[in-house]
C-alpha atoms as an extended CHARMM CRD file, in Angstrom:
* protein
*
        96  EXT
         1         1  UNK       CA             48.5210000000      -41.2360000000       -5.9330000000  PROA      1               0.0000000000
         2         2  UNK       CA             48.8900000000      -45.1410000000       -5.3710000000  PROA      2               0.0000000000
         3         3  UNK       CA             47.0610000000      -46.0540000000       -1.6320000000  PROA      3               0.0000000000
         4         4  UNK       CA             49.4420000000      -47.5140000000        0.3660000000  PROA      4               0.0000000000
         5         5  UNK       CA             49.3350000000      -49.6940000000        4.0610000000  PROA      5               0.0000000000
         6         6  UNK       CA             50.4540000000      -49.2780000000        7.8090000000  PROA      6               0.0000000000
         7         7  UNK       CA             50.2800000000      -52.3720000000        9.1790000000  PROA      7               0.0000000000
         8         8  UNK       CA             50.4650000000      -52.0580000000       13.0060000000  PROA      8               0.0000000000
         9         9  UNK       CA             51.7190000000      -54.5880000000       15.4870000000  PROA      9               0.0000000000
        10        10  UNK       CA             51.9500000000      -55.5390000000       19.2790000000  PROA      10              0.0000000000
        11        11  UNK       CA             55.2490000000      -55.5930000000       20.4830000000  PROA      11              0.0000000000
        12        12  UNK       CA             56.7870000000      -59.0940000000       21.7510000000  PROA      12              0.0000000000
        13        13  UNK       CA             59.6630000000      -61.1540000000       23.2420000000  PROA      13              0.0000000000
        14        14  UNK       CA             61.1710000000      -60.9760000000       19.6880000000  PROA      14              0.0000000000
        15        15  UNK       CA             60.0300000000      -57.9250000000       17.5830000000  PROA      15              0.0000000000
        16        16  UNK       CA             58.5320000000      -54.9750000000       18.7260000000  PROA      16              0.0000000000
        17        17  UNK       CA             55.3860000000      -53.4660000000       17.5100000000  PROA      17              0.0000000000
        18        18  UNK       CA             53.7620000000      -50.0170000000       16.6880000000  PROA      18              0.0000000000
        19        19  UNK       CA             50.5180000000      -48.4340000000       16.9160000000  PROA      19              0.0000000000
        20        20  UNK       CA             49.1420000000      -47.0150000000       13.4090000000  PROA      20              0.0000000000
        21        21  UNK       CA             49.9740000000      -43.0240000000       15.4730000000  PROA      21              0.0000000000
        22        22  UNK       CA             53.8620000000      -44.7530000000       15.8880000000  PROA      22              0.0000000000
        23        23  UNK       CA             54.1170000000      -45.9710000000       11.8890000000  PROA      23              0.0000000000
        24        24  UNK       CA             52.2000000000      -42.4840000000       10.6030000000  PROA      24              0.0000000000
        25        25  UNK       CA             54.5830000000      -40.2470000000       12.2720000000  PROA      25              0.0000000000
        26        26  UNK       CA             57.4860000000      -42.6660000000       11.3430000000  PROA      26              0.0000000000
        27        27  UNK       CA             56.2640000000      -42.6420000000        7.5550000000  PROA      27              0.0000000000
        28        28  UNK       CA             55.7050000000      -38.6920000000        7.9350000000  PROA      28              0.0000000000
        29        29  UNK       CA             59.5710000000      -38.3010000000        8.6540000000  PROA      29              0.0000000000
        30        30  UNK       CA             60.9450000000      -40.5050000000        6.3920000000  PROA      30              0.0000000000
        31        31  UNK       CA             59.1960000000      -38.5630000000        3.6550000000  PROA      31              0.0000000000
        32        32  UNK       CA             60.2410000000      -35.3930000000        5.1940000000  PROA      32              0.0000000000
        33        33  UNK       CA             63.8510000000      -36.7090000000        5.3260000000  PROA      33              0.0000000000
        34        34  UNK       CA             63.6940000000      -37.2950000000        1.4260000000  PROA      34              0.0000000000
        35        35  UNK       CA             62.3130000000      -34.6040000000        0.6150000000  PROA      35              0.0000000000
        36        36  UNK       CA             64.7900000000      -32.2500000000        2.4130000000  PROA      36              0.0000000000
        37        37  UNK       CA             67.3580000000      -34.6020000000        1.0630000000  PROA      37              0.0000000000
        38        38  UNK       CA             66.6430000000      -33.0390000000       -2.6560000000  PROA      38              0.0000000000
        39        39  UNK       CA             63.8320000000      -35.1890000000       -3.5450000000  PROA      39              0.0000000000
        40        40  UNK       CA             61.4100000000      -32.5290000000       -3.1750000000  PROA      40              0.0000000000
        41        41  UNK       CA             60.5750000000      -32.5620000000       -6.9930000000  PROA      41              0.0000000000
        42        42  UNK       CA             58.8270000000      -35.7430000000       -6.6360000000  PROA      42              0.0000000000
        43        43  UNK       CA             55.3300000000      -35.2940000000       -6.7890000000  PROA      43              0.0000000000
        44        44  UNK       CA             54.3560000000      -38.8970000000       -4.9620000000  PROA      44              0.0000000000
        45        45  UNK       CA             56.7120000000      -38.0470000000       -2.2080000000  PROA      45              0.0000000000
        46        46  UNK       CA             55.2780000000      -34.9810000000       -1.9310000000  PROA      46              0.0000000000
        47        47  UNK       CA             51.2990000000      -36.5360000000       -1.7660000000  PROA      47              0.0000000000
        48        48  UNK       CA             52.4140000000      -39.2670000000        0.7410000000  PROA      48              0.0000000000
        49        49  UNK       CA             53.7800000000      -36.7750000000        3.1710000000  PROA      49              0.0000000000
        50        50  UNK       CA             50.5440000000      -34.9360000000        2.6590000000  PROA      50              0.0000000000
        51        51  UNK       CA             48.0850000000      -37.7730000000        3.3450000000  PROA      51              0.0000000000
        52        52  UNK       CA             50.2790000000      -38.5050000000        6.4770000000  PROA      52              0.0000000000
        53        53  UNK       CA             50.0240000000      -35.3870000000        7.6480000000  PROA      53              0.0000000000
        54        54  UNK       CA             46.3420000000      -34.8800000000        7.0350000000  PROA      54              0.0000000000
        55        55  UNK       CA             45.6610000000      -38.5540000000        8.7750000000  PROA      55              0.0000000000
        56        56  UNK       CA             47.6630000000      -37.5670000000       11.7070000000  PROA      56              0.0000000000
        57        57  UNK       CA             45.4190000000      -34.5070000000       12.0970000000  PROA      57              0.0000000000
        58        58  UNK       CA             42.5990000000      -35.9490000000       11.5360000000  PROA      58              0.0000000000
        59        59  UNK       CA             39.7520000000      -36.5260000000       14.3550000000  PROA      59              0.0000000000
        60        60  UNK       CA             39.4370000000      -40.1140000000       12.7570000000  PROA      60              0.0000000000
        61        61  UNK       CA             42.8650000000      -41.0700000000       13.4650000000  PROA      61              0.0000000000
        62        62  UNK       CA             42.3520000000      -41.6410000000       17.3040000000  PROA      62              0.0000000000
        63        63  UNK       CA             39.4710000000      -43.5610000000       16.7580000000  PROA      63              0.0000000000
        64        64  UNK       CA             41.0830000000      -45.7360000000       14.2090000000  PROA      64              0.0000000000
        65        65  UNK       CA             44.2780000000      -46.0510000000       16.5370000000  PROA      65              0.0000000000
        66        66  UNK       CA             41.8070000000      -47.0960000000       19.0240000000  PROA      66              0.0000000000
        67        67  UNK       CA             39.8160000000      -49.7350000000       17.3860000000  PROA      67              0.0000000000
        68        68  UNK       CA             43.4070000000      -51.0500000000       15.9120000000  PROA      68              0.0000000000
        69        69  UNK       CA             44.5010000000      -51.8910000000       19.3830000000  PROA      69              0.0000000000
        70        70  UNK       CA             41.6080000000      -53.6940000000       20.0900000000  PROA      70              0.0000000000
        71        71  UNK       CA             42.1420000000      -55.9010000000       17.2500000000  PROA      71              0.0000000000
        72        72  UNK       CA             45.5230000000      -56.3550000000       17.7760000000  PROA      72              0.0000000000
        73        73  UNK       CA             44.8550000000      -57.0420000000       21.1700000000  PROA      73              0.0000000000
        74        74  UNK       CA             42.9000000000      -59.9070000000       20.3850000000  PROA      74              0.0000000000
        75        75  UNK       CA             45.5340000000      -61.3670000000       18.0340000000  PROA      75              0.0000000000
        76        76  UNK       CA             43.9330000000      -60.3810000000       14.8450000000  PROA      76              0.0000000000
        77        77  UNK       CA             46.0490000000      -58.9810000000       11.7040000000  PROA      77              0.0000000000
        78        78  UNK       CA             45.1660000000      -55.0340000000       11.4170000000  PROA      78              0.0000000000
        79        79  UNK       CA             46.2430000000      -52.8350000000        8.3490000000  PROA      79              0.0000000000
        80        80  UNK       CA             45.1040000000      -49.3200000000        7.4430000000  PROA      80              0.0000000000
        81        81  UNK       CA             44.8910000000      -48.1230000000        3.7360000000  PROA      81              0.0000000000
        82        82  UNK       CA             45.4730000000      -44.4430000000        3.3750000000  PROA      82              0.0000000000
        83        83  UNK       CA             44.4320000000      -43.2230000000       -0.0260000000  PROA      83              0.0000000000
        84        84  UNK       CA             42.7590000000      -40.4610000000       -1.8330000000  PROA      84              0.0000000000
        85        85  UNK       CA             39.2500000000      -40.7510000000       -3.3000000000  PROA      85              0.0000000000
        86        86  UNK       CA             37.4960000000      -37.5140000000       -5.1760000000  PROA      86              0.0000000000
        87        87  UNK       CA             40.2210000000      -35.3120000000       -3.8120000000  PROA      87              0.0000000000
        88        88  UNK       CA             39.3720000000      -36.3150000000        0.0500000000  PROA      88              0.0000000000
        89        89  UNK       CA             41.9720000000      -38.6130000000        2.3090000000  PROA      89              0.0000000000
        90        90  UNK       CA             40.0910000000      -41.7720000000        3.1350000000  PROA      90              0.0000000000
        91        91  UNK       CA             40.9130000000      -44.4550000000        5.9710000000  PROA      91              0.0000000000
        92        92  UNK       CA             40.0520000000      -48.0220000000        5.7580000000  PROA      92              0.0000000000
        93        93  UNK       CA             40.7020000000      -50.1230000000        8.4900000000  PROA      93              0.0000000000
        94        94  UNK       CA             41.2200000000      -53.9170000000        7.5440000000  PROA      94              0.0000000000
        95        95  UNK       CA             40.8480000000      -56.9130000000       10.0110000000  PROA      95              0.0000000000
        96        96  UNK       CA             42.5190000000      -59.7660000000        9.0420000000  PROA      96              0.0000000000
């Protein structure tokens, strides 16, 4: 399966934001929705909505949530890659 991003934001006068917990669980659904919606043969669906699930469960998460908003708070660019490596989920935060 292809990594893919969450790229959380702080909310403002013009757009409003979500934590990394927020764009998971938002991604989670979306991916449940399709696959309910007769898309449940496809295989990459079917991984994403696994990853998701397995980050949101994950002790790491709230730490990485945590450390997000601290960037974020300072006004730095914050994106977390969710991918797969020898069979494992892996997190890596990225500070921009």
């Amino acid at each position: 399966m292809q990594p893919f991003d969450l790229e959380p934001r702080y909310s403002n006068n013009e757009i409003p934001g979500k934590c990394i917990k927020c764009l998971a669980e938002q991604e989670l659904y979306n991916c449940l929705r399709g696959l309910l919606g007769g898309e449940s043969e496809n295989k990459e669906m079917q991984q994403r909505y696994e990853m998701l699930l397995a980050f949101l469960k994950s002790p790491e998460s709230q730490r990485l949530r945590d450390e997000s908003e601290k960037y974020l708070a300072e006004g730095r660019k914050v994106t977390l890659r969710l991918s797969f490596a020898d069979g494992k989920p892996k997190y890596e935060l990225n500070i921009g």
